[in-house]
N, C-alpha and C positions, 0 to 999 in steps of 0.2 A: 377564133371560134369556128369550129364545123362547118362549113360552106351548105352541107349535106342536112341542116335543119333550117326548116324554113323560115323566113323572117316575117314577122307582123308589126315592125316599123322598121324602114330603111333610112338612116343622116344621110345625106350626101353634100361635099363639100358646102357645107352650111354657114355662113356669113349672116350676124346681124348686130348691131349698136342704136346707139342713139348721138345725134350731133355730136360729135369729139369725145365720144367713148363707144371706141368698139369693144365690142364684148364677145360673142362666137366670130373666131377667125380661117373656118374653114373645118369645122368639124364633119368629121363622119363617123359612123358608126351602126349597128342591127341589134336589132333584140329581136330573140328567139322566141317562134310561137311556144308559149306553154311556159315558157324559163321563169324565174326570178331575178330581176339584174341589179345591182346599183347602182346608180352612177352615182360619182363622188366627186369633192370638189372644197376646195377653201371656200370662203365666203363670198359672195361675189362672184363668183366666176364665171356664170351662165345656165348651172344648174336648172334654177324654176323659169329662166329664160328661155330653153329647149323645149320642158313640159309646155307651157305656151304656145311654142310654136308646133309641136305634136298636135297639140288641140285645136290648130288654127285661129287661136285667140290673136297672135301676130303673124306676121308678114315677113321672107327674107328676107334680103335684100340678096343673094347669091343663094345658088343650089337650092335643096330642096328637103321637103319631107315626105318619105311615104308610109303610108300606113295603110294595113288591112290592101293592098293595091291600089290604095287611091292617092293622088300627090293633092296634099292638104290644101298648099296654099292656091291651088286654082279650084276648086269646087265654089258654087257658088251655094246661100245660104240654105238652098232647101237639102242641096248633098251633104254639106257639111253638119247641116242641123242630125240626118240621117247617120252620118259617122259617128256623130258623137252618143248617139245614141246606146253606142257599142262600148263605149270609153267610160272609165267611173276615174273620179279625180277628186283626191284630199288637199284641199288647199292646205297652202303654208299657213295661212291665218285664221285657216277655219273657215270662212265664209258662210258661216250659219245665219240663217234668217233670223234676224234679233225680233222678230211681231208674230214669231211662230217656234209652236213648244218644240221639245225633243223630238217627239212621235210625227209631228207635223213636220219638220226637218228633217226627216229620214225616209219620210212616207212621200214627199214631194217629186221624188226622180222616177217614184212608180205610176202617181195619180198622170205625170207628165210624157211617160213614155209608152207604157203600158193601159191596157183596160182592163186591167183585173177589177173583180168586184169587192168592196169596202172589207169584205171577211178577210179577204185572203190577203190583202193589202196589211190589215194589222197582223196577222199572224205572222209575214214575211217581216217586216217594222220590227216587231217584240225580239223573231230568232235573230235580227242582227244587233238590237239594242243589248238582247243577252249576251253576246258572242264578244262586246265589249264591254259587259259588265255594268252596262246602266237601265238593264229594263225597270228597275223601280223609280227612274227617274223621268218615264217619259214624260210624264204630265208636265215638268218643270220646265218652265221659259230658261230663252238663253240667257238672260241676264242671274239667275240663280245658278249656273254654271261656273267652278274652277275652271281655269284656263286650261290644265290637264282635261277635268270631262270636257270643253267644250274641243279637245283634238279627238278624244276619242269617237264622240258624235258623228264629227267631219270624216271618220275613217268609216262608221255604220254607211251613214250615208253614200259613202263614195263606192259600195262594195253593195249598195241595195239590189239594184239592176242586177246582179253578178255579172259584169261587164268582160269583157272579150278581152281587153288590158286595161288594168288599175295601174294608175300612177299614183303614188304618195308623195308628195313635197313635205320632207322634214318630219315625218312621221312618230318620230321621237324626242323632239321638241317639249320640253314644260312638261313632260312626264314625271311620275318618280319610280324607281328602277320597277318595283312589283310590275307597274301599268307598260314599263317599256320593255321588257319580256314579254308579259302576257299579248301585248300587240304584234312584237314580233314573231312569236309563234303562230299568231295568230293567223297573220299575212300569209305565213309560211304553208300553214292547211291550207287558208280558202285557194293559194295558188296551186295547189299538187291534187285537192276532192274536185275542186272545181274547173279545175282543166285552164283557170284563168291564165294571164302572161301579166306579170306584175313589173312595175318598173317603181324603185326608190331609190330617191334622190335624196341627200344626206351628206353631213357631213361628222356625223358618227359612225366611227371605222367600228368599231367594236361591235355594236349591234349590226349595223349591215353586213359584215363580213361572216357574222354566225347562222343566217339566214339565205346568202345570192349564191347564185347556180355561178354568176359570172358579174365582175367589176370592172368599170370603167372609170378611168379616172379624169378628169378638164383639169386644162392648166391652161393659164393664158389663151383662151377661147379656142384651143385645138386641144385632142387626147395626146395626155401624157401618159399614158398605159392604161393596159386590160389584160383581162386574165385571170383563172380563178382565183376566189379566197388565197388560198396556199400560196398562186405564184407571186400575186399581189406584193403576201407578206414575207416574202424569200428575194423578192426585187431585193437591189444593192445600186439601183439608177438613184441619184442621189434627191430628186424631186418628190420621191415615191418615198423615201426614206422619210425625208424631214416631215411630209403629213402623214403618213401613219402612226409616226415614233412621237408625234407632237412638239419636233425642235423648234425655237427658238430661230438659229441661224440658217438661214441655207436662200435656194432659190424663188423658194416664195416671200416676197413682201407683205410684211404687216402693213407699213403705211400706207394711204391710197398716192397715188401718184400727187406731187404738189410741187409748189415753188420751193424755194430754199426758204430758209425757216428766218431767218435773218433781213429776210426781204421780206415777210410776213411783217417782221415788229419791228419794221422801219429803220433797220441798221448796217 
């Protein structure tokens, strides 16, 4: 990518696990202020691991993250509470407030960031609740929620702020195609009207690849390629092949790592 456009998050040599699973092995990587990117990834890989550490929610253990010029994991609470403020973020599992309706899960990142007055708060609420297609649902708690509307909710919410960069974790998850187009396009405007820098993380090639400026790909906790859409899917690096094409065989494992199978069932 460009050297010559600026970056609003910088990886550098990024290292992190847990006791006897390392998981990022030295990644690096920028996203472009303003861009769309995806990063992508088998399951497991490190994916919603990075968004974490973007957010300062974890800790490296090696290298670092910067964002907006600030390196995350040394700010202390009241800088970081301030960064974040800039930042909108779709959890992978939603994280909707189960004691609070739609309108109030959407309305929450404004009453908490912002001092707009209660008008302008619901009219901001309603045009994002429209923009994914639930404003007639606001009054409904989240337990009256499919698990498709309660992503799309997480996606209102996460874009209320109109945040400086939105991250999506899994974005397209528990969708059904109508809602996983309409989301995608979605994305697509509010990053291009809004001047946003979008970052999805995904392991749906298909839809992410019909929407990012630019893709990156994890493998084994370092980038196994980047580059746009086209070059992605013109790669012949055999890694890059086996997850896009969806094989079966090659250098990704399905198993997680384990003993021998025979030592499992005592033989």
């Amino acid at each position: 990518m460009s050297h010559e456009i600026e970056s609003i998050v910088e990886v550098r040599d990024l290292h992190f696990g847990y006791p006897g699973r390392p998981i990022l092995k030295g990644l690096s990587l920028k996203i472009p202020r303003g861009k769309l990117v995806a990063i992508l990834g088998a399951s497991g890989c490190g994916k919603s691991t990075l968004l974490r550490l973007i957010g300062g929610q974890l800790q490296p253990e090696k290298g670092g993250v910067t964002v907006m010029g600030k390196v995350v994991h040394t700010l202390d609470n009241t800088a970081l509470y301030e960064l974040r403020k800039k930042m909108g973020l779709m959890f992978q599992a939603g994280g909707l407030f189960s004691d609070m309706t739609v309108f109030e899960n959407v309305a929450f990142p404004l009453r908490e960031h912002t001092s707009l007055p209660e008008s302008i708060i619901r009219e901001m609420v309603l045009m994002k609740l429209n923009a994914v297609g639930l404003r007639g649902a606001c009054e409904l708690g989240t337990n009256e929620l499919s698990g498709g509307m309660s992503r799309r909710v997480a996606l209102a919410r996460a874009i209320a702020i109109d945040p400086s960069i939105a991250m999506y974790d899994e974005p397209f998850a528990g969708l059904d195609p109508i809602s996983i187009n309409v989301i995608a396009t979605l994305i697509r405007v509010l990053n291009d009207e809004l001047g946003t820098t979008s970052v999805i993380v995904s392991y749906d090639v298909n839809e992410s690849l019909k929407v990012a400026d630019y893709v990156y790909v994890i493998g084994d906790g370092v980038l196994a390629g980047e580059g746009t859409p086209k070059q992605m899917m013109d790669s012949r690096d055999p890694f890059l092949r086996q997850f896009f094409d969806a094989l079966p065989d090659g250098p990704i494992e399905f198993h997680y790592p384990s003993r021998s199978y025979n030592v499992d069932l005592g033989l």
